[in-house]
C-alpha positions as CSV (number, residue, x, y, z in Angstrom):
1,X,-19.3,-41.5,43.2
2,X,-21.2,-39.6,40.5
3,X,-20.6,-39.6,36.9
4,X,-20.5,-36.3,35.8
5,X,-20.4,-35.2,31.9
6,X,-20.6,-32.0,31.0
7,X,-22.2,-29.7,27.4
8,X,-20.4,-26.4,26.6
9,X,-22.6,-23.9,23.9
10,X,-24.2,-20.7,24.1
11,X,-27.4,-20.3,25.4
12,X,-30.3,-20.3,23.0
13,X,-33.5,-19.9,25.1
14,X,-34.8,-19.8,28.9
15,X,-38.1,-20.6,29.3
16,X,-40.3,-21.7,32.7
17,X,-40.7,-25.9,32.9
18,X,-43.0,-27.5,34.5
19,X,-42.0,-30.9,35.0
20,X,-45.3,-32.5,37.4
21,X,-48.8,-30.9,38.5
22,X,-47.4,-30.1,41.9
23,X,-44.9,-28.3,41.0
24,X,-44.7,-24.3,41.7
25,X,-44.6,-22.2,38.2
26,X,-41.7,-20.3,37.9
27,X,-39.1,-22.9,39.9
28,X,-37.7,-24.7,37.1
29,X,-36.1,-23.1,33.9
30,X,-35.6,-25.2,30.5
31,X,-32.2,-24.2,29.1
32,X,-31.1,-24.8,25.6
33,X,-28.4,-25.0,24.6
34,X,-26.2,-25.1,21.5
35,X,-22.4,-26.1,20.8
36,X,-22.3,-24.2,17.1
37,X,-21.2,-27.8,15.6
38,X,-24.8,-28.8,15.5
39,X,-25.4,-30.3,18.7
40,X,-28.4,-29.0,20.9
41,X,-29.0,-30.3,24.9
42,X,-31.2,-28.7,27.0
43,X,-30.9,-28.5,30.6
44,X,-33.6,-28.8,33.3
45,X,-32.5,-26.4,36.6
46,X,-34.9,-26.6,39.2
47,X,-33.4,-24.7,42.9
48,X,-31.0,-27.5,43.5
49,X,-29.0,-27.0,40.9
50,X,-25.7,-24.9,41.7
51,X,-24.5,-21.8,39.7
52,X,-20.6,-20.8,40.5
53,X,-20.5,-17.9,41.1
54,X,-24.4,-17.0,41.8
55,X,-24.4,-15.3,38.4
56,X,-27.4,-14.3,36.4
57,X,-27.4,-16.6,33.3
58,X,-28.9,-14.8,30.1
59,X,-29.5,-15.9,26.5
60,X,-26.6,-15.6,24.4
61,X,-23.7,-16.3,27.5
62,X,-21.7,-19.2,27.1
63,X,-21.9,-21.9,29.6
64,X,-21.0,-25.3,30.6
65,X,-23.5,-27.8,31.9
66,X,-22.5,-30.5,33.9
67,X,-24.9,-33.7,34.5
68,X,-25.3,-37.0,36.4
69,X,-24.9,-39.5,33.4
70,X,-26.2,-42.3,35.6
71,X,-29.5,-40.4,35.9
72,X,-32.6,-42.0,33.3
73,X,-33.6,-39.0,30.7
74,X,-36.0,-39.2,28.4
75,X,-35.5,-40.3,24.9
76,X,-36.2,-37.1,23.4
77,X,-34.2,-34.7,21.3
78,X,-32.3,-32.6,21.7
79,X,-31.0,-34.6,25.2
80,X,-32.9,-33.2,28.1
81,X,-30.7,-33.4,31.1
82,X,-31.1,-32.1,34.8
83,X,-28.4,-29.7,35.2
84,X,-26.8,-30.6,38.5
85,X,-24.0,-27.7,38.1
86,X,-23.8,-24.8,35.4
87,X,-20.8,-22.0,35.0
88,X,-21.1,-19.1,33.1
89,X,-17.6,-19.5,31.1
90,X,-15.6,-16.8,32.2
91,X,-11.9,-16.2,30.1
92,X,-8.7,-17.7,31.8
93,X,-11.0,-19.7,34.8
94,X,-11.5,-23.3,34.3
95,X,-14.3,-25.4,36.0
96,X,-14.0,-29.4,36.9
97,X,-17.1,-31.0,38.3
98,X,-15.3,-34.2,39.4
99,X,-14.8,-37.0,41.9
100,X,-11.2,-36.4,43.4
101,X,-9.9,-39.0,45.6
102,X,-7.7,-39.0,48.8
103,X,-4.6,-37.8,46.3
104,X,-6.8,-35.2,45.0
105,X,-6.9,-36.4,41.3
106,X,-9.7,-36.7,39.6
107,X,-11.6,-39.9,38.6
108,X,-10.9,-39.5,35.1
109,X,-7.4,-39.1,35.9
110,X,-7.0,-35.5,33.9
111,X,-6.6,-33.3,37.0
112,X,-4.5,-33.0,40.3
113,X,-4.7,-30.1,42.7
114,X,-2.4,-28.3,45.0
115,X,-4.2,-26.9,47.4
116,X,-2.2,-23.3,48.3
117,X,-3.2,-21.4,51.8
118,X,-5.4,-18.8,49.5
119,X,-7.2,-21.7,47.8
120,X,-10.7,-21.1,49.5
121,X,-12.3,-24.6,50.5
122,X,-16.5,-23.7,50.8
123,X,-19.6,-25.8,51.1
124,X,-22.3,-24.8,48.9
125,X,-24.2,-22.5,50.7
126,X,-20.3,-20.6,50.8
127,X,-19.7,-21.5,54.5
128,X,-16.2,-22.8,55.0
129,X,-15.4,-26.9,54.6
130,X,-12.7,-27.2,57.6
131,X,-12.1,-31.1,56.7
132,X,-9.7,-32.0,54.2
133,X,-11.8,-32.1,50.4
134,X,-10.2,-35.7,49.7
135,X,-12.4,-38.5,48.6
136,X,-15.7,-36.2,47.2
137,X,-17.3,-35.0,44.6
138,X,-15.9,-31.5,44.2
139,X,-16.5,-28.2,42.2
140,X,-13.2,-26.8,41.0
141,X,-12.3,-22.8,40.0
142,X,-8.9,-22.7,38.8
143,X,-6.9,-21.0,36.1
144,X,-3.9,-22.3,34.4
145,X,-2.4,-25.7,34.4
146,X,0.8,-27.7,34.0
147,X,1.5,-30.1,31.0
148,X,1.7,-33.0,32.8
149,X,-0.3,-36.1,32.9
150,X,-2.2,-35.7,35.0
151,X,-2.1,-31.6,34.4
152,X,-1.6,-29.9,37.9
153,X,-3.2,-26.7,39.4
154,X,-3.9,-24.9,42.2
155,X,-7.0,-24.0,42.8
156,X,-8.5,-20.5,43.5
157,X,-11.9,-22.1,45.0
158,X,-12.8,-25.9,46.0
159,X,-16.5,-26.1,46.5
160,X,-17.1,-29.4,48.0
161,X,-20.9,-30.8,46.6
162,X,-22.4,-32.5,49.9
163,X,-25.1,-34.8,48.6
């Protein structure tokens, strides 16, 4: 089970990293970003690291970050961090990066989900998941919730992280 955290902000800068001398130019990006309440992280994506929806990301979009807190980072600041997921925040669509267990609630207890007939259940390479997405680290799309505890939604899109 993976601990993820996430970092919301705007994006400040993309530049090319290069984190070893064997890796290829170009393959890793260096985002930074920043929360407006003085808080800065930047996020290392190298070709593993999944974007919902495929979408471009650009200076000045608004994003969400989410990270592997049991990973060592330096001790550097701002916080460097290997982006393991990033979403482009999109109004009305809400993204969980979460363990969910065989009752499909989250690890941190916040989120249930109801899966509905439409709710498209996808691997990440956007090939269908035909088991059931109990007991794994999932991706979740979904819009509004309920005001329970936990809050309840069904999902538009499950993408179920294989790794």
């Amino acid at each position: 089970m993976t601990n993820f955290q996430s970092f919301s902000g705007v994006i400040t800068m993309i530049s090319d990293f290069i984190a070893g001398i064997n890796e290829e130019a170009g393959c890793n990006k260096l985002v930074s970003v920043d929360n407006g309440y003085g808080a800065l992280v930047n996020f290392v994506m190298t070709p593993d690291t999944y974007v919902v929806d495929h979408v471009m990301l650009s200076v000045g979009d608004r994003i969400t970050g989410f990270y592997d807190m049991d990973v060592p980072v330096p001790l550097i600041y701002p916080p460097q961090y290997r982006a393991v997921v990033m979403v482009k925040d999109i109004p009305y669509q809400n993204v969980k990066v979460e363990y969910f267990d065989s009752q499909l609630e989250s690890s941190d207890g916040k989120l249930k989900l109801n899966i509905a007939p439409f709710t498209q259940i996808v691997l990440r390479n956007g090939q269908a998941f035909t088991k059931h997405p109990s007991n794994r680290n999932l991706i979740v799309v979904y819009g509004p919730t309920t005001k329970s505890i936990p809050a309840q939604t069904t999902p538009y899109k499950i993408i179920v992280v294989c790794w």
